[in-house]
C-alpha positions, 0 to 999 in steps of 0.5 A: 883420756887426754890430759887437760890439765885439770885436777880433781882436788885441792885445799879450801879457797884461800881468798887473798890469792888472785885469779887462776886463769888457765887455757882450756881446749876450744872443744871438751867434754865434762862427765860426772854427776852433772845437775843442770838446773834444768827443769826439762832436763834436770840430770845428765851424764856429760855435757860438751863445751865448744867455743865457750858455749854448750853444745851438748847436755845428755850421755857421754856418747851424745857429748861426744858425737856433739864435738870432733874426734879426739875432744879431751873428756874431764872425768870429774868423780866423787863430786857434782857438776853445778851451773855457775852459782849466783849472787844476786845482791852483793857489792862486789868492788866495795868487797874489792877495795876493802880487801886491797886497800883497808883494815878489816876486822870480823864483825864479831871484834870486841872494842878492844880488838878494833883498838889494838886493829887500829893502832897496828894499821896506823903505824903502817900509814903516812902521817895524816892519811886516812884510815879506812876499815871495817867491820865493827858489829851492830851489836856494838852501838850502845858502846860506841855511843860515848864521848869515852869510846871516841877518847880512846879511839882518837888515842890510839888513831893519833892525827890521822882520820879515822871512818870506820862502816859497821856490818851492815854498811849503813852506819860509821864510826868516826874519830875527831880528826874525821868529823872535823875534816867533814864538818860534822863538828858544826852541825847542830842538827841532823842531815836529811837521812842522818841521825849524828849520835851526841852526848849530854851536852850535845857534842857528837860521839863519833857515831853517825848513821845513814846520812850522817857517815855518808857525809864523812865519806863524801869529803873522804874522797873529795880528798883523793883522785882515783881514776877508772884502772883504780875502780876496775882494780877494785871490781876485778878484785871482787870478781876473783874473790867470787870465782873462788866460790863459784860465783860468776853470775851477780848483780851489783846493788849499788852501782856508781858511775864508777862501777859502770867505768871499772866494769867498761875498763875491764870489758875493753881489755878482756878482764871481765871473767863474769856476767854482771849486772848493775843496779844504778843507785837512785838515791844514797845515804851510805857511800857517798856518791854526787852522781845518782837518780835520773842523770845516772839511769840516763847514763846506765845504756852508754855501759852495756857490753856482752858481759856487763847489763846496766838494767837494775836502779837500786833505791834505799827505803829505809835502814836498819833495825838495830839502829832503829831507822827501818819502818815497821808496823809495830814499835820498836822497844822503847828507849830513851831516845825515842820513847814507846811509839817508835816505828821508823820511817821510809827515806821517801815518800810513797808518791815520790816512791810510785814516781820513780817506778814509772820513770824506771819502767819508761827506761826499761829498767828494773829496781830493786828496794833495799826493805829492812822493815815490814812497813818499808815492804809494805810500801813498795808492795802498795807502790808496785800494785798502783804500777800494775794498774797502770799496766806498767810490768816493771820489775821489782826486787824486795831487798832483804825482805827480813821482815814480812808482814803475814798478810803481805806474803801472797802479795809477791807471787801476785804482783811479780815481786821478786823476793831477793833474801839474805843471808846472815840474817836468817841464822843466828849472828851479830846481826840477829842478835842486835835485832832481838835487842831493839824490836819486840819477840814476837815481831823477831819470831818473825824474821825472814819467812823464808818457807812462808814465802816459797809457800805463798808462791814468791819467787826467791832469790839468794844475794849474799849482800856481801860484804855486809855478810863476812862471805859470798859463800853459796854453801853457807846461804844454803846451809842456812837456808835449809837449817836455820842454824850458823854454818860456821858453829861461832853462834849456837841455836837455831833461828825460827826453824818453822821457816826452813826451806828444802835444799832444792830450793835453797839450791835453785835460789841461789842457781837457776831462779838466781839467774832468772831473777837478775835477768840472766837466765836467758846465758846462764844459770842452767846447764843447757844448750846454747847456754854459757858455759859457766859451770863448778866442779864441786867436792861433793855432791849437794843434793846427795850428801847429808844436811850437816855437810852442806856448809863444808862444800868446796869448790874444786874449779870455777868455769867461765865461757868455756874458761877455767877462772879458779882452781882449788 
């Protein structure tokens, strides 16, 4: 056998590294446990590469006959042989730049723990700069809410202006410093979509949901030129964080123009290692973008290259629950701030909602709704029927679909509604957690019906939503998915376990019917001729090894076209 280079094991991914790209032959032959997530053909023996394509799935022999004489074989035993993994909902520059040019925290830090973060990271900045960082915890909002909390923060941040995203990167906490660079010191009521958390005597906390953070970010960078190598640096740097899962397959949830021009920078020189797919963003309460909604999707078809598609707009309709903005039927606990009849509401009207459907489909372009509520699903589904009556096939992705009300289920397979899940959210954490603390027991019991969903034919999809989630890692969604139970061990218990699915599907959620959902399956997903070749070497086969050792599988290489884009 030839040598190629390639090695059978190796240690976890260490993802602080960069990208490993090594030359591969034009023509080889990969044999093991291959499953090609091909419904027609769902095992096979030995596929065969040329020129970044497959040319071959079957036996060795029917491999080999594909290529010329002498092609290297790579024997890859004791593990399997899976299409690339995909993601279909993450923020892959966001999870870039936070990792090159921000503090970070876990989402389990107590306030303590982000103070002492804080102070160490100051040190290394120049005086006034601005401190960018994350993750403090939902679960941390009732303590952050003080003018005592905002005391200690601007204590230990000196003069420097200080934003800091929580773990669902809808909400910020800021110091003094940063509310009066942005103004939020002279506001005396709240921006459209935004909620500023006050004291007694009216002053703000520094803590500011939706809108309201989105403001401080805006003027953050109104501060600062970044140019497009800034953005593609950031894009790319994501990217290499994905290959070290196996993921070259995914779709951006909320692309700017930015994200358009690091994605085009990245084609043009040829440093775009993977197929990626851009959601426009209609509307924005989080990261503070001018630039979105029609002037944005008329822009979107100027971006399109072989590897990059800009055919998904992205709209948010509402929050979160632990903050209370998510719409649901049922009220939420009740509180002192909003009483017993608290439901949450949608960012936009349901014409307003219907309304950009319509100018979504005239553009050939799907959207995908960001729903943490079951009303918020509930109007999207009601909006998505008036468009099928109108003969309008658009596609539609139900973001999140945390909460869904039993009576809406049926409703995906008949209208076409993609179910796009995520993980953390249906094993125990922070986030479940913060929920329970906010929303009635038997609304929670409810949360993410997975099983109901398959059962009710959706079509379901994994996106890690990272880096909401602490890691794009596609063993722990499936761990999750098919235990209900944290795949790290920090959070014990098991999460309304009626919900769990199989690990087939869970595998084929975040493979295949991933790929199908983004719009890729027609390159890849699937392990088949004519396809990308876009595939793992894993260390261990995940349809044969026990449930319990999902969580711990590793990717041993990562290939993209042919070419080798990570290696353990």
């Amino acid at each position: 056998m030839e040598s190629t280079g390639w090695r059978g094991s190796g240690a976890a991914p260490r993802v602080s590294e960069p990208l490993v790209s090594t030359p591969l032959p034009r023509d080889y032959v990969i044999s093991g446990a291959i499953h090609t997530m091909d419904e027609a053909n769902p095992r096979a023996q030995a596929l065969a590469v040329s020129a970044g394509k497959i040319v071959a799935v079957g036996t060795l022999a029917e491999a080999r006959a594909a290529l010329p004489s002498g092609a290297p074989v790579v024997e890859h035993d004791g593990g399997a042989v899976l299409p690339t993994l995909v993601d279909a909902h993450n923020h892959h520059a966001e999870a870039g730049k936070e990792d090159l040019f921000q503090l970070s925290f876990p989402a389990t830090a107590g306030v303590e723990e982000i103070l002492d973060a804080i102070a160490e990271y100051a040190a290394t900045l120049e005086p006034g700069a601005w401190l960018v960082g994350g993750l403090w915890g939902s679960n941390l909002v009732a303590e952050l809410s003080t003018t005592e909390a905002l005391a200690r923060l601007d204590a230990v941040s000196g003069d420097r202006p200080v934003l800091l995203t929580d773990d669902s990167h809808h909400n910020k906490w800021a110091n003094t410093a940063a509310m009066r660079a942005a103004g939020i010191l002279d506001l005396d009521e709240d921006p459209h979509g935004g909620h500023i958390i006050r004291d007694s005597n009216g002053n703000p906390t520094g803590l500011l949901f939706e809108a309201a953070g989105a403001l401080v970010e805006k003027h953050r960078l109104s501060t600062v030129e970044l140019d497009d190598e800034f953005y593609a640096r950031c894009s790319e740097r994501g990217i290499e964080m994905l290959a070290q899962y196996g993921i070259v397959a995914f779709q951006d949830a909320a692309a700017s123009i930015n994200t358009l021009r690091g994605f085009a920078r990245l084609e043009e020189q040829g440093r775009l290692k993977a197929w990626a797919v851009s959601s426009m963003l209609i509307n924005d309460n989080i990261f503070g973008n001018e630039l979105v909604g029609e002037e944005l999707m008329a822009l979107g078809a100027g971006f399109a290259t072989e590897h990059h598609r800009p055919t998904w707009t992205k709209i948010f309709l509402d929050g979160v629950p632990p903050t209370r903005n998510a719409a649901f039927l049922e009220p939420y606990l009740p509180d002192a701030e909003h009483g017993h009849e608290h439901f949450g509401t949608t960012l936009i009207p349901q014409s307003e909602l219907e309304e950009w459907l319509r100018r979504a489909s005239a553009l050939d372009l799907g959207v995908k709704i960001h729903c943490t509520g079951d009303a918020s699903v509930r109007s999207v589904l009601d909006a998505v029927e008036q468009l099928r009556s109108e003969g309008s096939e658009v596609p539609v992705h139900i973001a999140h679909g945390q909460f869904v009300s039993e009576a809406d289920r049926p409703r995906f397979a008949r209208l076409g509604v993609i179910a796009e899940i995520s993980p953390f959210i249906w094993f125990p954490g922070v986030i479940p957690s913060a929920i329970g603390e906010v929303l009635p027991a038997e609304v929670v019991a409810g949360l993410q019906p997975n099983r109901s969903l398959l059962d009710a034919g959706a079509h379901v999809a994994v996106g890690s939503d990272w880096p909401v989630s602490e890691s794009p890692n596609p063993w722990h969604a499936v761990y999750g998915l098919v235990t209900r139970q944290d795949p790290t061990g920090a959070f014990p218990g098991t999460l309304n376990a009626d919900q769990a699915i199989t690990r087939e599907e869970a595998i084929a959620a975040v493979t295949s019917r991933g790929a199908d959902a983004v719009g890729l399956g027609d390159v890849t997903g699937r392990l088949r001729v004519g396809n990308s070749a876009d595939f793992v070497l894993l260390d261990r086969d995940p349809f044969e090894v026990p449930v319990q050792e999902l969580a711990g599988t590793r990717v041993l290489a990562t290939v993209f076209a042919g070419e080798r884009v990570y290696e353990a």
